[in-house]
C-alpha positions, 0 to 999 in steps of 0.5 A: 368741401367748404374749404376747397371752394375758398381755395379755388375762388382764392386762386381765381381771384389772383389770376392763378395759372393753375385755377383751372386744374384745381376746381376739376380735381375738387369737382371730379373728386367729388363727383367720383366719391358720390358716385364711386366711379372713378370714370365719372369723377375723371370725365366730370373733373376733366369737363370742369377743368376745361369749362374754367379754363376757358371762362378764365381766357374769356374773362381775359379777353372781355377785359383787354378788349374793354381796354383796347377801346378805351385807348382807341376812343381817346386816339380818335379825339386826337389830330395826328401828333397830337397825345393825351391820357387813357384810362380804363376803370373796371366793374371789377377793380381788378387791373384798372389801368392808366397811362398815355397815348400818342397818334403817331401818324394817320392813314386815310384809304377809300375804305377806312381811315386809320391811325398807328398809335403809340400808347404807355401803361403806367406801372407802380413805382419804381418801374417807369412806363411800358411802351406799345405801338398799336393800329385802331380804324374806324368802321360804322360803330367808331373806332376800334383796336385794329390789330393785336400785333406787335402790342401781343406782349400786352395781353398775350393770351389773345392768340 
């Protein structure tokens, strides 16, 4: 049993696709075994499976938003055309994240203001930058990602 645990936190830890499958087939197993009814083992591995994939996905979700706004935050200090450097640090290490940012132009509307922005994420060497054009707005809390179109490639599980 100890052995299936270190498996799946192993797999968790590296982003593994496949983490949610492999905790409900260890939890539904054992769960059948102690039971000795296969229907529970399967509803209970089932449950598990489902239960993790979606605590992956809001893992996911939680971190790019933390992410978002550390962008968005640096963007607001800026006057249109103006650029400057973003970085995110996580309680976790995992995935902390640098690079520039650039207001492209600013929209002003009796609503809101607005601005389209143009940020980079610094890839280890050799690869150069990677390039993503994104809208913030302000609303009564500061400003915030105002879209997650065309910059989806990023984090593309947030639809």
């Amino acid at each position: 049993m100890k052995a299936w645990l270190a498996v799946l936190m192993l797999a968790s830890l590296g982003g593994c696709t496949t983490a949610a499958e492999l905790s409900g087939l260890a939890v539904g197993g054992t769960a059948g075994a102690a039971t000795a009814n296969p229907a529970v083992g399967y509803a209970v591995g089932i449950g598990t499976a489902v239960a993790f994939d979606e605590l992956f996905k809001w893992v996911g979700r939680t971190r790019a938003h933390a992410e978002q706004l550390a962008i968005a935050q640096v963007a607001a200090g800026l006057p249109q055309g103006g650029e400057a450097a973003w970085r995110i640090r996580h309680t976790i290490p995992i995935g902390n994240e640098a690079g520039e940012v650039h207001v492209v132009r600013t929209i002003a509307t009796r609503l809101t203001t607005c601005r389209e922005i143009v940020f980079s994420v610094e890839n280890r060497p050799p690869n150069a930058p990677e390039w993503y054009w994104a809208s913030i707005c302000r609303n009564t809390d500061g400003w915030d990602w105002a879209n997650a179109e065309p910059a989806v490639q990023r984090w593309g599980f947030l639809q």
